[in-house]
N, C-alpha and C positions, 0 to 999 in steps of 0.2 A: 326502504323502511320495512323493518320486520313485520309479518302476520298478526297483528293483535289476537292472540288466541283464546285471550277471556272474553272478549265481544263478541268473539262467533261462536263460543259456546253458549252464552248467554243468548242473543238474538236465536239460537234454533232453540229453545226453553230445557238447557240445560243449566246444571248450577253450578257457579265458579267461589272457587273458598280462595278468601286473599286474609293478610295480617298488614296490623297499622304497625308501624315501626317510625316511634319517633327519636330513635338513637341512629348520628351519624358513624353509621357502618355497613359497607359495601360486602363486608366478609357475611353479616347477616342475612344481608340480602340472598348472598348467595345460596349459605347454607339454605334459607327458605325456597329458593328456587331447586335445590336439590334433594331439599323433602319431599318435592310434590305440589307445592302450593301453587294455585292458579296465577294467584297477582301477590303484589306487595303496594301498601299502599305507604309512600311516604311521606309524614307528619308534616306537612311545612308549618301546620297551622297552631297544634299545640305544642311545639318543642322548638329549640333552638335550631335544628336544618335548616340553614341557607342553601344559596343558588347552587354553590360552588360543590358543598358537600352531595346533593341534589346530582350535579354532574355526576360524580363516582359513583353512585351506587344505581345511578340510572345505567352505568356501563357495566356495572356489575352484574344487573338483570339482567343487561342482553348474555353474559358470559354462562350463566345458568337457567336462561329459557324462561325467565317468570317477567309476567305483564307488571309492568310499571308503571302506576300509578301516581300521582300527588295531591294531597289536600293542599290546597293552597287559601292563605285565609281572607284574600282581600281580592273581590268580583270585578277586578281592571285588568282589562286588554291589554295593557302593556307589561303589566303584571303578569298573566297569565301566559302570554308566548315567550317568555323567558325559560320557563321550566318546559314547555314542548317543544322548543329551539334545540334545545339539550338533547332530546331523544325520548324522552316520556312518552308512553303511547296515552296518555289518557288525566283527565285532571278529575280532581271531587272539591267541589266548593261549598262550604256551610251554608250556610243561615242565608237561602234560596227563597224567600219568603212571596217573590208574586211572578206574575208569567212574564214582565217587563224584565226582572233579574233572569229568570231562567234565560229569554232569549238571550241577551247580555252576557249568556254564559255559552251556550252555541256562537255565536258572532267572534266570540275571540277565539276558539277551538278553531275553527274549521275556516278554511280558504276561501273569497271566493271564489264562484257568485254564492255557497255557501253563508261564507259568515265572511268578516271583515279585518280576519290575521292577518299580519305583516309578513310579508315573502323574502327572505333573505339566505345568502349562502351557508344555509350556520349547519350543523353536525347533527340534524335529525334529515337530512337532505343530501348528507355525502358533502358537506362542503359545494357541492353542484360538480364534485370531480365524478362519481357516479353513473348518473343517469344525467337526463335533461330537466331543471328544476321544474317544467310542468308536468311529467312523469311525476313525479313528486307529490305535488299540489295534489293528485289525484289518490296517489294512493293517500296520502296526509288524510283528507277528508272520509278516503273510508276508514282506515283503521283507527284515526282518534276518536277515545273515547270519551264521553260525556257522561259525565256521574253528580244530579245536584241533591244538597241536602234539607228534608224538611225536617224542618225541627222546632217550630215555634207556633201557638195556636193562630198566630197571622197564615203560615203556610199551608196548614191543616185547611184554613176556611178556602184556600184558594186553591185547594189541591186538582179539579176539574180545571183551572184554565192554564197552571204549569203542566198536565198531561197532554196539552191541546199544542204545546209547542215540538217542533218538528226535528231530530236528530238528538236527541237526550233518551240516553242508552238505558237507563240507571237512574230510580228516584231510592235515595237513600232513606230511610227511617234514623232519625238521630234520636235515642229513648232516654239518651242521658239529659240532652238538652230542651228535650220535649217536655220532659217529667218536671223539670224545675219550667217550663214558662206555664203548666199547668198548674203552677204550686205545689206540685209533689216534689219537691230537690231531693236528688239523691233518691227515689221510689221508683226507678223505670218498671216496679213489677207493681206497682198501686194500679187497682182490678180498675181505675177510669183512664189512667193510662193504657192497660193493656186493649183497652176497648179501643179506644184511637187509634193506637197502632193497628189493630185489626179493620175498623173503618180503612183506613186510608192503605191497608194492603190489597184489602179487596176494591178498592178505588183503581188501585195501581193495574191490578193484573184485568180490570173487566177492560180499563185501555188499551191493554195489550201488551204494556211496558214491564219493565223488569221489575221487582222491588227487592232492597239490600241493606243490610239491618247489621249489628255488633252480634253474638255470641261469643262468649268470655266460658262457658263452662256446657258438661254435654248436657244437661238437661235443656239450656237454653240454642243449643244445637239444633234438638232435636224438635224443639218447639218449632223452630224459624223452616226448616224442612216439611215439615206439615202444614206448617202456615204457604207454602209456597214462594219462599222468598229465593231466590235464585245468585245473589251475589253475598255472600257469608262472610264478616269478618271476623277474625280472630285477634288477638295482642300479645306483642312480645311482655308486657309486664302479667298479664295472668297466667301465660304459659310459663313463664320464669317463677310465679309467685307457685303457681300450684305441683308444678315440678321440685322445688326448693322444698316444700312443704312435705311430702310425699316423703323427699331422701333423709330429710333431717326427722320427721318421724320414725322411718327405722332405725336410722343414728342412734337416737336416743333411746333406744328400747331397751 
């Protein structure tokens, strides 16, 4: 199994920039992996990516060195070793609302006596032509990564006892989905949302733990960098929309 290289930049308190990509394209990937980018996260959750598409661009990361990630939208075990069977080093699952889902989401990542994944010869393991599948098991549990999402005033109130659970690399800030359960839809910069999100960073980091948030543009870059947030993402539709914007304004000139 490859070096998860955004987890160990991350756990020594460096910060890793990764992009969501919810279009089935492995050439994307790549290019992203050849930009520079730390991870790539792929959408299973808001876009059409299935398993299969999943497959190819998780082999595509390995081809260009970028951590591969998956939001996957639905918190089952049997669900979730499906896409790191494949070769994913790492999963992000939404709407993480209490420490009972957080463990729930450790337990299906990691092997045990970790957690409680199914062991099979599949192609994040070499088929078992490789190495010996408990070689495997071992390296499996250090390098998958655990990345959960709070994003709901339920997860905000329980944020002390999902930090209290054990091998969760990565608490995500979701602003989009926060802002609409605080009644601000569509306002992730409403100054009561931004206050939450600063609560529960400085929640995150007195834990010890990571915290990883969107930035869609550089002032909100540069925000999340000061704030100390350590795993960064980015979007193929803002980098398309603000690039497109850019060209077609001097077009027009």
């Amino acid at each position: 199994m490859r070096p998860n290289s955004t987890k160990q930049k991350v756990l020594v308190g460096k910060t890793a920039y990764g992009v969501f990509l919810p279009l089935n394209s492995p050439t994307i990937v790549e290019m992203l992996g050849y930009l520079g980018f730390d991870f790539v996260i792929l959408d299973a959750e808001h876009s059409p990516i299935d398993l299969e598409s999943c497959d190819h661009m998780v082999r595509a990361a390995e081809c260009a060195n970028i951590t591969s990630i998956v939001r996957i939208a639905m918190n089952i075990r049997q669900n979730i070793l499906r896409y790191l069977d494949m070769g994913a080093l790492g999963v992000q699952i939404p709407m993480v609302n209490t420490k009972v889902e957080a463990e729930a989401v450790v337990e299906s990542v990691k092997y045990p006596p970790v957690g409680k994944r199914g062991l099979a010869s599949i192609r994040a393991a070499g088929y078992a032509l490789t190495r010996p599948l408990g070689e495997y098991v071992k390296e499996a549990n250090q390098e998958t990564m655990v990345v959960v999402q709070v994003e709901t005033v339920q997860a905000a109130e329980n944020i002390k006892e999902i930090l209290s659970v054990p091998n969760i690399d990565v608490i995500f800030i979701g602003p989009t989905d926060l802002s609409s359960a605080m009644g601000y839809p569509g306002q992730p910069s409403h100054p009561e949302v931004q206050k939450m999100i600063m609560s529960l960073v400085n929640q995150i980091r007195a834990a010890g733990k990571a915290a990883g948030t969107t930035a869609y543009d550089l002032d909100a870059l540069r925000k999340c960098k000061e704030r100390g947030f350590q795993y960064i993402c980015y979007g193929v539709g803002p980098m398309l929309l603000r690039a497109s914007r850019e060209y077609l304004q001097v077009a027009k000139e």
